[in-house]
mmJSON file of the N, C-alpha and C atoms, coordinates in Angstrom:
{"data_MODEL":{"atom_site":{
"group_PDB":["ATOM","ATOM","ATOM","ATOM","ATOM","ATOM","ATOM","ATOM","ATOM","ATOM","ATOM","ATOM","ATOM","ATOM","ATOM","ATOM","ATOM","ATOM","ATOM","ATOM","ATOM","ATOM","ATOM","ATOM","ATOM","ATOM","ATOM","ATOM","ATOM","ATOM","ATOM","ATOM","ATOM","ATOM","ATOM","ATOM","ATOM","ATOM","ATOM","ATOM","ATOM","ATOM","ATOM","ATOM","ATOM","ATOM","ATOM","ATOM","ATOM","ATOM","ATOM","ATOM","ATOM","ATOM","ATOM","ATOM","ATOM","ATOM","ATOM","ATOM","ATOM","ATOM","ATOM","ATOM","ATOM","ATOM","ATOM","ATOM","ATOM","ATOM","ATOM","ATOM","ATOM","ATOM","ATOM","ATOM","ATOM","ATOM","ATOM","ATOM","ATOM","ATOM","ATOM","ATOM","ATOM","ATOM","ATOM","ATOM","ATOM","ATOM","ATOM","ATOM","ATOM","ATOM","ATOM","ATOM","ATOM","ATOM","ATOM","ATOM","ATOM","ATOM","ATOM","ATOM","ATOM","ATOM","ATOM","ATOM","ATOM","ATOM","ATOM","ATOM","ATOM","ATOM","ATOM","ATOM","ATOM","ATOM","ATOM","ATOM","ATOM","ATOM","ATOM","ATOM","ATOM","ATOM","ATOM","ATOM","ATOM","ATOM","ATOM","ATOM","ATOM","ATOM","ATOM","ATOM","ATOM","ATOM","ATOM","ATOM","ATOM","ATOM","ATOM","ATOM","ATOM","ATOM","ATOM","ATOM","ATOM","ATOM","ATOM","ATOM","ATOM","ATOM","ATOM","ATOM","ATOM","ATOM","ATOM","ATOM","ATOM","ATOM","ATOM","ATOM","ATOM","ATOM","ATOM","ATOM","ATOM","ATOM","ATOM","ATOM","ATOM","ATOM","ATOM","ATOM","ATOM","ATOM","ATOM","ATOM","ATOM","ATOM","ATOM","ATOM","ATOM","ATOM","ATOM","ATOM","ATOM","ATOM","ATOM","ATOM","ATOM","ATOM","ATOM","ATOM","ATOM","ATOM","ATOM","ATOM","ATOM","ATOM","ATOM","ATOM","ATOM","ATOM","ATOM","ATOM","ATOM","ATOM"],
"id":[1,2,3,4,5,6,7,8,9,10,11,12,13,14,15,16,17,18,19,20,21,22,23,24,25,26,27,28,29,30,31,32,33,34,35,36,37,38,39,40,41,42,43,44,45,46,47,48,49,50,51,52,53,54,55,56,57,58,59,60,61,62,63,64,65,66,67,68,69,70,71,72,73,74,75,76,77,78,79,80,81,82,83,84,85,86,87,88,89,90,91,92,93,94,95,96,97,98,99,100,101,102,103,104,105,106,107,108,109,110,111,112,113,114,115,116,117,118,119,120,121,122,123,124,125,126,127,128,129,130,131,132,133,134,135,136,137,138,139,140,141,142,143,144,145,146,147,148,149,150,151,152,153,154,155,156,157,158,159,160,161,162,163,164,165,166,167,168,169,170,171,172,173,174,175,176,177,178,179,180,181,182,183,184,185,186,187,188,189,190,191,192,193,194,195,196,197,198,199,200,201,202,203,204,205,206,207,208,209,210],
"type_symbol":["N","C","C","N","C","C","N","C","C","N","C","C","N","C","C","N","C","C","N","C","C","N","C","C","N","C","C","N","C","C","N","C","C","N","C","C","N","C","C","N","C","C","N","C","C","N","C","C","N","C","C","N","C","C","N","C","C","N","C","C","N","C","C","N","C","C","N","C","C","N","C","C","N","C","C","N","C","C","N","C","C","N","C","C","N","C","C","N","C","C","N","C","C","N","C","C","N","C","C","N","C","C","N","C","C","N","C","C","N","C","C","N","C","C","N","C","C","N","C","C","N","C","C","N","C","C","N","C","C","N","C","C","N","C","C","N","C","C","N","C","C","N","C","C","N","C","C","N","C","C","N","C","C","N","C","C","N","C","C","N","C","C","N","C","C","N","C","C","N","C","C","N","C","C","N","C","C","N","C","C","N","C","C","N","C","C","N","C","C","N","C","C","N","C","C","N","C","C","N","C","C","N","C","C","N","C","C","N","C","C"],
"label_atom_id":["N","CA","C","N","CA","C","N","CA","C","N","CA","C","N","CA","C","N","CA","C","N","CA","C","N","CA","C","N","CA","C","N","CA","C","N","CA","C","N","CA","C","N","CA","C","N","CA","C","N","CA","C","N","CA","C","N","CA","C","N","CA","C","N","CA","C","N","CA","C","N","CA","C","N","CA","C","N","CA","C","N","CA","C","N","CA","C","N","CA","C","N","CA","C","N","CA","C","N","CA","C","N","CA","C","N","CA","C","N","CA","C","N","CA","C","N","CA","C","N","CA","C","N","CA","C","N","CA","C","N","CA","C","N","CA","C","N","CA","C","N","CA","C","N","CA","C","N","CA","C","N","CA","C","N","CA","C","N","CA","C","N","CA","C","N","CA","C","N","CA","C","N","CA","C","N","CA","C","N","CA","C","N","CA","C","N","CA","C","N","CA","C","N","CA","C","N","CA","C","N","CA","C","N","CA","C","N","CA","C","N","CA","C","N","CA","C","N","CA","C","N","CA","C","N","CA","C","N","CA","C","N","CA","C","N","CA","C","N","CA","C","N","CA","C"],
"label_alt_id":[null,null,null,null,null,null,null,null,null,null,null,null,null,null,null,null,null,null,null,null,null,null,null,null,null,null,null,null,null,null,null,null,null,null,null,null,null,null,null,null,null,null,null,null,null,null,null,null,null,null,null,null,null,null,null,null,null,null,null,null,null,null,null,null,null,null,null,null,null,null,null,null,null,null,null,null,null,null,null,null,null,null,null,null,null,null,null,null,null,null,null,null,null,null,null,null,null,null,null,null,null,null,null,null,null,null,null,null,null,null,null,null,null,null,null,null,null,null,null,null,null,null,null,null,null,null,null,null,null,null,null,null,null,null,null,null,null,null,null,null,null,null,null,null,null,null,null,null,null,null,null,null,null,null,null,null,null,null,null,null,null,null,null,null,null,null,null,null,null,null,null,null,null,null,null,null,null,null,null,null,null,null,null,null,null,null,null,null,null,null,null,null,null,null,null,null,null,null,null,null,null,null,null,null,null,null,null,null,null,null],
"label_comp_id":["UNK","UNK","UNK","UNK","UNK","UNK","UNK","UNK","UNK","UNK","UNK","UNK","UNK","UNK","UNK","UNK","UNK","UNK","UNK","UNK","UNK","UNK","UNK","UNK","UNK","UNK","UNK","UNK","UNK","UNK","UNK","UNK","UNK","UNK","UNK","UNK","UNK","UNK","UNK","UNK","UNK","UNK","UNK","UNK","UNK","UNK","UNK","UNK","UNK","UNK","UNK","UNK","UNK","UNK","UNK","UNK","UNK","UNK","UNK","UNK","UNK","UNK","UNK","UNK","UNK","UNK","UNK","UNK","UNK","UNK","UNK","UNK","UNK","UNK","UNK","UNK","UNK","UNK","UNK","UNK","UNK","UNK","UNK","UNK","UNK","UNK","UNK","UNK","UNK","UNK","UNK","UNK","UNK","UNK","UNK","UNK","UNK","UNK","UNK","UNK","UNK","UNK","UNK","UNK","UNK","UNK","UNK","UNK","UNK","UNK","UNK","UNK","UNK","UNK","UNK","UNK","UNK","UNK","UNK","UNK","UNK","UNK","UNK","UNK","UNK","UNK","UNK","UNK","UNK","UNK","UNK","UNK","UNK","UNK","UNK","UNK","UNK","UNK","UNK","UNK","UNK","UNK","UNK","UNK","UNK","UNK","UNK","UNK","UNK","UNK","UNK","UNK","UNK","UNK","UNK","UNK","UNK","UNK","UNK","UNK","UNK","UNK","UNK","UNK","UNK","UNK","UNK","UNK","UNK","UNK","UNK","UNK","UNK","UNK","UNK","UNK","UNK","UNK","UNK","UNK","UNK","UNK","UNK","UNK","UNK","UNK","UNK","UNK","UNK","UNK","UNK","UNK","UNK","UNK","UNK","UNK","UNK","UNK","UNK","UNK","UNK","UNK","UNK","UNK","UNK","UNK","UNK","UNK","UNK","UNK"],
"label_asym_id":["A","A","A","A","A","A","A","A","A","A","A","A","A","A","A","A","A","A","A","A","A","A","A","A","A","A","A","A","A","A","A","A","A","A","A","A","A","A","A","A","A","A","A","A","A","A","A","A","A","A","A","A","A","A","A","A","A","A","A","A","A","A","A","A","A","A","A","A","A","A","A","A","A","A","A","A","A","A","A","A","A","A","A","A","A","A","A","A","A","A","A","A","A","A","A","A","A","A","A","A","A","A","A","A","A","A","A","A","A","A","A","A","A","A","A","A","A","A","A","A","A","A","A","A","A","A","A","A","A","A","A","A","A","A","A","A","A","A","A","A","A","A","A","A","A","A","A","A","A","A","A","A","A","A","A","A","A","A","A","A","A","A","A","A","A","A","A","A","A","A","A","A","A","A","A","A","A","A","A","A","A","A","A","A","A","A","A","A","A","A","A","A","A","A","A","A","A","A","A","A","A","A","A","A","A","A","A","A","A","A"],
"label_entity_id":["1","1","1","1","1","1","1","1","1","1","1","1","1","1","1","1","1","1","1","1","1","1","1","1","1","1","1","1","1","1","1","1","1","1","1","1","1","1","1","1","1","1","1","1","1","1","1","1","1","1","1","1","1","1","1","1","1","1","1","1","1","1","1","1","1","1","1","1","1","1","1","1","1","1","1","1","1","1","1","1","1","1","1","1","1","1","1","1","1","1","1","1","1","1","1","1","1","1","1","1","1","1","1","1","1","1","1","1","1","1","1","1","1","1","1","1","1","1","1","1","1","1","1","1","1","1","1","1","1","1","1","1","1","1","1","1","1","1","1","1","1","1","1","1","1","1","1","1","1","1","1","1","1","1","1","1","1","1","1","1","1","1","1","1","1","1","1","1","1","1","1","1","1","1","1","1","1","1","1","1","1","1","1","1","1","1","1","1","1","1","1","1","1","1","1","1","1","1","1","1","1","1","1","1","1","1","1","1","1","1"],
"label_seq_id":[1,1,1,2,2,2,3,3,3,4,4,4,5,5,5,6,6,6,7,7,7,8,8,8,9,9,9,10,10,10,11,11,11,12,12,12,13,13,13,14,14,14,15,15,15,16,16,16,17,17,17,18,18,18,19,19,19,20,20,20,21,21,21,22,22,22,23,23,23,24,24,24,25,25,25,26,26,26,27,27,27,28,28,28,29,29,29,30,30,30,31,31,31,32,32,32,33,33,33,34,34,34,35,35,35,36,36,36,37,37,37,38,38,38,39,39,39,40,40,40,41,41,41,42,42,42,43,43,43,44,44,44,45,45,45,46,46,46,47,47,47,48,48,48,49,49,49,50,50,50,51,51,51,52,52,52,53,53,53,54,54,54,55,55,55,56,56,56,57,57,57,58,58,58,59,59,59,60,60,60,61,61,61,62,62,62,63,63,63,64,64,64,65,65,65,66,66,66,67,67,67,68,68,68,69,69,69,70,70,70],
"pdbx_PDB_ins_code":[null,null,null,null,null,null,null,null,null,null,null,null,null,null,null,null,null,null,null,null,null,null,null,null,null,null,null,null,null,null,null,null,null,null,null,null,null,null,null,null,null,null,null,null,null,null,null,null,null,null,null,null,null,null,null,null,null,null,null,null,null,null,null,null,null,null,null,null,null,null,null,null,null,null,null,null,null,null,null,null,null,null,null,null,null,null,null,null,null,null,null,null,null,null,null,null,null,null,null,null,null,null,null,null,null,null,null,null,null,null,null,null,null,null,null,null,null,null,null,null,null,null,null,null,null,null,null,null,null,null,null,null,null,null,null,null,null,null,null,null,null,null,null,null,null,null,null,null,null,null,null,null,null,null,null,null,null,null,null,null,null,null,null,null,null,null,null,null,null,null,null,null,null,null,null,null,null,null,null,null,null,null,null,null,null,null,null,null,null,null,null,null,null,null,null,null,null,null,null,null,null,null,null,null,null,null,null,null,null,null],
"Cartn_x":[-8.373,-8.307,-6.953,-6.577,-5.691,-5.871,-4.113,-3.326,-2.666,-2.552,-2.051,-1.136,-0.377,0.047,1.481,1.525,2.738,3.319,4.617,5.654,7.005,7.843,8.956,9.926,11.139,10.973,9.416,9.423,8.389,8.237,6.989,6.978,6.494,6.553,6.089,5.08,4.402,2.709,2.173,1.613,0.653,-0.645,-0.978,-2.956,-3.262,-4.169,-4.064,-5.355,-6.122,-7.253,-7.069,-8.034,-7.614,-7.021,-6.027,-5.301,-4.593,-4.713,-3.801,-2.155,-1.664,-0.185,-0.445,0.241,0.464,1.205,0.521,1.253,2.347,3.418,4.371,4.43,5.245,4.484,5.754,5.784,6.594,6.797,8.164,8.863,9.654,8.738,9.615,9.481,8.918,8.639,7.601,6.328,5.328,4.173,3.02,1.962,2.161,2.062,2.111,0.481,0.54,-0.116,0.107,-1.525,-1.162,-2.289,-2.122,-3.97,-4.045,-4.758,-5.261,-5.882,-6.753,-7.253,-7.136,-5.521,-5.166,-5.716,-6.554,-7.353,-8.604,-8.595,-9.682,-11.109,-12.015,-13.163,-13.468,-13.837,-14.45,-15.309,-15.652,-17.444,-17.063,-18.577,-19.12,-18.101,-17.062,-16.268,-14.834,-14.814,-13.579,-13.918,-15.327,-16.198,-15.458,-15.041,-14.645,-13.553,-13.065,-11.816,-10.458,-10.147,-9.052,-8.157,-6.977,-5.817,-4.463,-5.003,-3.679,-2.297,-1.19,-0.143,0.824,1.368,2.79,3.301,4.825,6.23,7.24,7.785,9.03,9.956,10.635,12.067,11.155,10.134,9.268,8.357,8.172,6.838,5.828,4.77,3.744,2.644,1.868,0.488,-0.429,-1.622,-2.355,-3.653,-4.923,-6.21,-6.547,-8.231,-8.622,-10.002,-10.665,-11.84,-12.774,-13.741,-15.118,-15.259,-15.251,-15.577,-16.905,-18.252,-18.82,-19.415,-19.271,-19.89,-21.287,-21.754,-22.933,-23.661],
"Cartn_y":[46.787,46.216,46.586,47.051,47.533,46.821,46.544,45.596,46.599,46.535,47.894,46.768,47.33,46.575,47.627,47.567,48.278,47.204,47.533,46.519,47.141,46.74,47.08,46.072,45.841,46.163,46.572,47.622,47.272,46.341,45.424,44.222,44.831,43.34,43.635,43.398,43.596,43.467,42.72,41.927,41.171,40.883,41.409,41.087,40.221,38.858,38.578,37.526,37.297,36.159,35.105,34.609,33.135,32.502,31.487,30.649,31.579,33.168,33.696,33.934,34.661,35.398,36.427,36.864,37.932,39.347,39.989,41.276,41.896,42.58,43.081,43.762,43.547,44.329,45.322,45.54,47.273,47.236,47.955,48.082,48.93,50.174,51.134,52.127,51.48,51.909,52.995,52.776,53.91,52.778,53.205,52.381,51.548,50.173,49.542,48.944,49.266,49.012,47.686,46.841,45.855,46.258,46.693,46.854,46.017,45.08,43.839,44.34,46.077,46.274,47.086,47.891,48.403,50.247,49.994,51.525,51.406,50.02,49.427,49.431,49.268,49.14,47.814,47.721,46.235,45.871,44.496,43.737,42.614,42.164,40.878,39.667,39.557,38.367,38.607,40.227,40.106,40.016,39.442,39.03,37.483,37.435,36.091,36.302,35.529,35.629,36.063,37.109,37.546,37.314,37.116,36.575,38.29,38.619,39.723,38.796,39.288,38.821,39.828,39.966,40.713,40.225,40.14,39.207,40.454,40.348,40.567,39.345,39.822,39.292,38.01,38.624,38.188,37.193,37.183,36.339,36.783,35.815,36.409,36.423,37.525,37.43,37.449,36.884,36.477,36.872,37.882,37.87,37.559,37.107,37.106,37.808,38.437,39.28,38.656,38.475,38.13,39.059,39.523,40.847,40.008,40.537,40.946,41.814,41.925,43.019,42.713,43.786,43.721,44.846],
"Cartn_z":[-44.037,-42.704,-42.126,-40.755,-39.747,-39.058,-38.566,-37.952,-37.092,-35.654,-34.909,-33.976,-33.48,-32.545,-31.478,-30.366,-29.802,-28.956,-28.639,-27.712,-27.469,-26.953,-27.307,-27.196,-28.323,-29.198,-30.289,-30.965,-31.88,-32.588,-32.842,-33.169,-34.907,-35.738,-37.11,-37.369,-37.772,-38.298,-39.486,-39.314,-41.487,-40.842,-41.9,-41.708,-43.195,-43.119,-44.263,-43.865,-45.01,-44.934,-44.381,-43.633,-42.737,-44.15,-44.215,-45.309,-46.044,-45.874,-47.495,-46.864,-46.993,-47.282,-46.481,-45.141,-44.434,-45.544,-45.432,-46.052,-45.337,-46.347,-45.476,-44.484,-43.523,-41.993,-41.848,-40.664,-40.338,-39.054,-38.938,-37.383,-37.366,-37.481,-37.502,-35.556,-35.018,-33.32,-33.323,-34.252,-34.064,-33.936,-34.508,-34.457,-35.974,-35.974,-37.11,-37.489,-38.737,-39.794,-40.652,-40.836,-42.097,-42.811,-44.173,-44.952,-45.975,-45.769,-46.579,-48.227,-47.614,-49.309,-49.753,-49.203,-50.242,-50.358,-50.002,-50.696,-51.733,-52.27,-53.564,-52.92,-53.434,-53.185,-52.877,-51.452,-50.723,-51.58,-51.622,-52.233,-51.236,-51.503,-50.762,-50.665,-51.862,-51.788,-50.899,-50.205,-49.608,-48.019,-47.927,-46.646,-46.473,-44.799,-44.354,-43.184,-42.794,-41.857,-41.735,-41.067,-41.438,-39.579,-40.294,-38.957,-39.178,-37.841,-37.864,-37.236,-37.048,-36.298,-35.79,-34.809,-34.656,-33.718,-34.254,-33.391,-33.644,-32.066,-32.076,-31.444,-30.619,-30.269,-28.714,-28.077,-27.309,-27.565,-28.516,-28.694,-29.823,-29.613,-30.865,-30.664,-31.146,-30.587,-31.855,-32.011,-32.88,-32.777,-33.175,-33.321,-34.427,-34.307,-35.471,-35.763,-36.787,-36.945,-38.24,-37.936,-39.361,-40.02,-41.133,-41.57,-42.649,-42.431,-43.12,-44.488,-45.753,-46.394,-47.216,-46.618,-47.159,-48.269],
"occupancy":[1.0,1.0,1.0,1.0,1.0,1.0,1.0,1.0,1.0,1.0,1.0,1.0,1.0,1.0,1.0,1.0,1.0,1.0,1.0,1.0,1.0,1.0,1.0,1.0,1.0,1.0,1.0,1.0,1.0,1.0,1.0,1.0,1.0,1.0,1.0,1.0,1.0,1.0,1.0,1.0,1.0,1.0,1.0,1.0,1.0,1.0,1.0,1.0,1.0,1.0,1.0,1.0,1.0,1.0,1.0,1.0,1.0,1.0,1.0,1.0,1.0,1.0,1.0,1.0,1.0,1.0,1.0,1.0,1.0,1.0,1.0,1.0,1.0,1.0,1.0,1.0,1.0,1.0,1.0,1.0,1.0,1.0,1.0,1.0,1.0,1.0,1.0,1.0,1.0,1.0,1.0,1.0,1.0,1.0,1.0,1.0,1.0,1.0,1.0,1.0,1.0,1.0,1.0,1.0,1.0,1.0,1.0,1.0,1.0,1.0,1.0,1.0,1.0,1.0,1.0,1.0,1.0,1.0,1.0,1.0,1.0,1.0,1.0,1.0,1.0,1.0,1.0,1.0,1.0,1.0,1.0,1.0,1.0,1.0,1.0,1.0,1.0,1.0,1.0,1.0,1.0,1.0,1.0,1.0,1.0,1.0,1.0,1.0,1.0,1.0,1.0,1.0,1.0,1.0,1.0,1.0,1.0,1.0,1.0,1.0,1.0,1.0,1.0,1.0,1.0,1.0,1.0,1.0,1.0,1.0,1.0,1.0,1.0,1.0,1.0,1.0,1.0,1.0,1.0,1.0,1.0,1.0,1.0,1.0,1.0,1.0,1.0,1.0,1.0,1.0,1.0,1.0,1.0,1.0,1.0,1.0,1.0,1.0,1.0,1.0,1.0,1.0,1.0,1.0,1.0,1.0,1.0,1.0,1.0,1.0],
"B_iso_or_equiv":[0.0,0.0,0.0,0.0,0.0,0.0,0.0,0.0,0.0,0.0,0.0,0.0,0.0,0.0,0.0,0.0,0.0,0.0,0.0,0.0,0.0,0.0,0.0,0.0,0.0,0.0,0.0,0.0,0.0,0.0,0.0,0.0,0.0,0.0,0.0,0.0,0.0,0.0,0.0,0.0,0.0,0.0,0.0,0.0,0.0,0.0,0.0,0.0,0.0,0.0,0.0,0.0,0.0,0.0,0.0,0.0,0.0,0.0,0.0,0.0,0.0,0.0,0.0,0.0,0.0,0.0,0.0,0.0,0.0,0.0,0.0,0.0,0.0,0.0,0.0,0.0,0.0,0.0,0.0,0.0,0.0,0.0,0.0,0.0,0.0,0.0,0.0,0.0,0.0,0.0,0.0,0.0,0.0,0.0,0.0,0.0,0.0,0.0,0.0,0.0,0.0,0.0,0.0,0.0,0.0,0.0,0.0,0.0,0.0,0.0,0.0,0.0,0.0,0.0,0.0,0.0,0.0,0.0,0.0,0.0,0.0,0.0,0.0,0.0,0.0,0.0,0.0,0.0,0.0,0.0,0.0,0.0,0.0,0.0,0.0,0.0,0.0,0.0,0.0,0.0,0.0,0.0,0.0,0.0,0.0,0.0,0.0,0.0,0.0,0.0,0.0,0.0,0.0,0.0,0.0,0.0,0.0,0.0,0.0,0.0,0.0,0.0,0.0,0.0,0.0,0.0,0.0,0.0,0.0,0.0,0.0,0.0,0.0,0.0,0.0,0.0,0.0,0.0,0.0,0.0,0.0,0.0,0.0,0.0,0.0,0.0,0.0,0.0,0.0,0.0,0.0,0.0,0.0,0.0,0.0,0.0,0.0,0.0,0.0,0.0,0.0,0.0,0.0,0.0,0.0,0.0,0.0,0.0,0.0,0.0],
"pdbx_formal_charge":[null,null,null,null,null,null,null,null,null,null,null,null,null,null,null,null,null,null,null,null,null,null,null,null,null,null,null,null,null,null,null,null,null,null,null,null,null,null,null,null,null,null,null,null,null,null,null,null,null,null,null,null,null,null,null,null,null,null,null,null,null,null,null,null,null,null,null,null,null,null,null,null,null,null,null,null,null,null,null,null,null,null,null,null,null,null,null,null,null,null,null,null,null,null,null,null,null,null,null,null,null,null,null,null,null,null,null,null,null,null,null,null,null,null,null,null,null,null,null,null,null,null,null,null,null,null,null,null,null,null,null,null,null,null,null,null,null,null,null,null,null,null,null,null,null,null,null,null,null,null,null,null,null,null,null,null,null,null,null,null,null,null,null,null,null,null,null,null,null,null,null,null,null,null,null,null,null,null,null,null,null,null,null,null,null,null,null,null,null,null,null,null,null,null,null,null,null,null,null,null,null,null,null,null,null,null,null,null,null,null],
"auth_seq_id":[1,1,1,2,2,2,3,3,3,4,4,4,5,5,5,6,6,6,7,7,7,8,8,8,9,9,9,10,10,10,11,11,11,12,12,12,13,13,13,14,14,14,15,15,15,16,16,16,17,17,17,18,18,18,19,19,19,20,20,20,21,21,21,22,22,22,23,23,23,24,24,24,25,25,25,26,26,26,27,27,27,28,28,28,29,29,29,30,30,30,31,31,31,32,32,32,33,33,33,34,34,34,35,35,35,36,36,36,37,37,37,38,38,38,39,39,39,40,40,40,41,41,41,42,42,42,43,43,43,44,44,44,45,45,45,46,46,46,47,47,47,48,48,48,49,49,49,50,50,50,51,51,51,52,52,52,53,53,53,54,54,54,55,55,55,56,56,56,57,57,57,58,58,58,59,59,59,60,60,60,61,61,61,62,62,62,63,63,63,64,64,64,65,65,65,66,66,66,67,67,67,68,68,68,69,69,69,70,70,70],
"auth_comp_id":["UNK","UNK","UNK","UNK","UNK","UNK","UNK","UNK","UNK","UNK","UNK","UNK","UNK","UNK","UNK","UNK","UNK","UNK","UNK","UNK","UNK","UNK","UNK","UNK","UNK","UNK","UNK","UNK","UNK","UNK","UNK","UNK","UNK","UNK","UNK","UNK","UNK","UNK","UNK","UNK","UNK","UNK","UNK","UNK","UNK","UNK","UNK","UNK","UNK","UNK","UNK","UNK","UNK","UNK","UNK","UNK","UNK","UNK","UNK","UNK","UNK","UNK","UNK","UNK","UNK","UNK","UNK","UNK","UNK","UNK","UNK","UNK","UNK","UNK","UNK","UNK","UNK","UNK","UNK","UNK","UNK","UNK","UNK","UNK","UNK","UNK","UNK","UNK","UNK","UNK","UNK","UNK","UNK","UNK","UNK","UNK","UNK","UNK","UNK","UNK","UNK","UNK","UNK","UNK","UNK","UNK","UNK","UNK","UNK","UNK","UNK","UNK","UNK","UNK","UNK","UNK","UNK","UNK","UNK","UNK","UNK","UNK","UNK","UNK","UNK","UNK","UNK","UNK","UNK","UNK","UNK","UNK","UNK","UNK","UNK","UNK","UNK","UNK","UNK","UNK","UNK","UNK","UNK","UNK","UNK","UNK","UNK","UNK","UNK","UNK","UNK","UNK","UNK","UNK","UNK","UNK","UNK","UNK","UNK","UNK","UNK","UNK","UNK","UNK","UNK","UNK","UNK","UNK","UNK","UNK","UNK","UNK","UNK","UNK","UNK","UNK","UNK","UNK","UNK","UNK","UNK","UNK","UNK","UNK","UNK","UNK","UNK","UNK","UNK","UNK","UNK","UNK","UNK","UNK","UNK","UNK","UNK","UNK","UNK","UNK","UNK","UNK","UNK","UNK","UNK","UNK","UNK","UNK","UNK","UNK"],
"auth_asym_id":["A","A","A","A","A","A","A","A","A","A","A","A","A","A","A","A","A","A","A","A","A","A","A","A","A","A","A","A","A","A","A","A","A","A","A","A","A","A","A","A","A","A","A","A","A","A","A","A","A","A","A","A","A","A","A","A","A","A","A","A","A","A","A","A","A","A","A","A","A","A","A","A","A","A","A","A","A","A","A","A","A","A","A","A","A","A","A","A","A","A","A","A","A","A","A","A","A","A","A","A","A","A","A","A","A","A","A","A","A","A","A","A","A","A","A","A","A","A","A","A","A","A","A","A","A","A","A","A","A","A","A","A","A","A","A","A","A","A","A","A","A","A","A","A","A","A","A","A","A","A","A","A","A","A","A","A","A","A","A","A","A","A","A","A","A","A","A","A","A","A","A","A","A","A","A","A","A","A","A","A","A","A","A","A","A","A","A","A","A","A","A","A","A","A","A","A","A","A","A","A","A","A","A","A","A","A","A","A","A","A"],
"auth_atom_id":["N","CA","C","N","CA","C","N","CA","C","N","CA","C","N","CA","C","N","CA","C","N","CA","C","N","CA","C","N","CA","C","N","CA","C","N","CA","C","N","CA","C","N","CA","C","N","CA","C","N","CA","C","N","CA","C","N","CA","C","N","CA","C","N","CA","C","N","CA","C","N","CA","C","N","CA","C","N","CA","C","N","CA","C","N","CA","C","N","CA","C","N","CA","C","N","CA","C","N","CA","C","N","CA","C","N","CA","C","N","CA","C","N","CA","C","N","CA","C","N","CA","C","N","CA","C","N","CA","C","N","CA","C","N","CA","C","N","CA","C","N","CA","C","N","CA","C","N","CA","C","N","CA","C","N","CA","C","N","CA","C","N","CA","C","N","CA","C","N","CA","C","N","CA","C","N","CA","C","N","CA","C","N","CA","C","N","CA","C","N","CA","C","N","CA","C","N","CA","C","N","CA","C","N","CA","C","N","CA","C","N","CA","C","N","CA","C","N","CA","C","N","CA","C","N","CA","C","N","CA","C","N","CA","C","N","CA","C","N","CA","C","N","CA","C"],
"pdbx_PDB_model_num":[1,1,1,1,1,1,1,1,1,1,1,1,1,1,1,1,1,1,1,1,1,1,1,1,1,1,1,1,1,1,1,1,1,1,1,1,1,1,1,1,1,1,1,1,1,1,1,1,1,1,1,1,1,1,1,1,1,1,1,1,1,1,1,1,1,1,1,1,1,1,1,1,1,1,1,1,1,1,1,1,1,1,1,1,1,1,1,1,1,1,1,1,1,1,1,1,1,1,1,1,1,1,1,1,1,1,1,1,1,1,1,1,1,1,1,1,1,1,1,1,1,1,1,1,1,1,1,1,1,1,1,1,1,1,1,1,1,1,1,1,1,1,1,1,1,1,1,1,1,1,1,1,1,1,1,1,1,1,1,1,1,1,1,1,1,1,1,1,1,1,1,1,1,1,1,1,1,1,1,1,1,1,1,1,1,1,1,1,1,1,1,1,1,1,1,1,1,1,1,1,1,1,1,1,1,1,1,1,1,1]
}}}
């Protein structure tokens, strides 16, 4: 799962399961990235709610996405 976000300043990025731990995010002033799996192979149990975030110096903005696997 990708977490994109632009601003300026570039803001930092975590994508992480509704309730888990935001992963380390990035601000380096390109397109930022959060990937929740890694590169591993999805299954049915990594199906549920996931909360992106990115803050800078401005503020913070928050979506959220259902992911399904079937």
């Amino acid at each position: 799962l990708e977490c994109r976000a632009d601003g300026d300043p570039a803001p930092s990025t975590g994508c992480a399961r509704d309730g888990g731990t935001a992963d380390g995010g990035t601000a380096d002033g390109g397109s930022h990235q959060g990937e929740v799996t890694g590169g591993r192979v999805v299954t049915r149990a990594d199906g549920g709610r996931y909360v992106c975030r990115a803050t800078n110096r401005h503020g913070v903005a928050v979506r959220s996405v259902v992911v399904t696997v079937e």
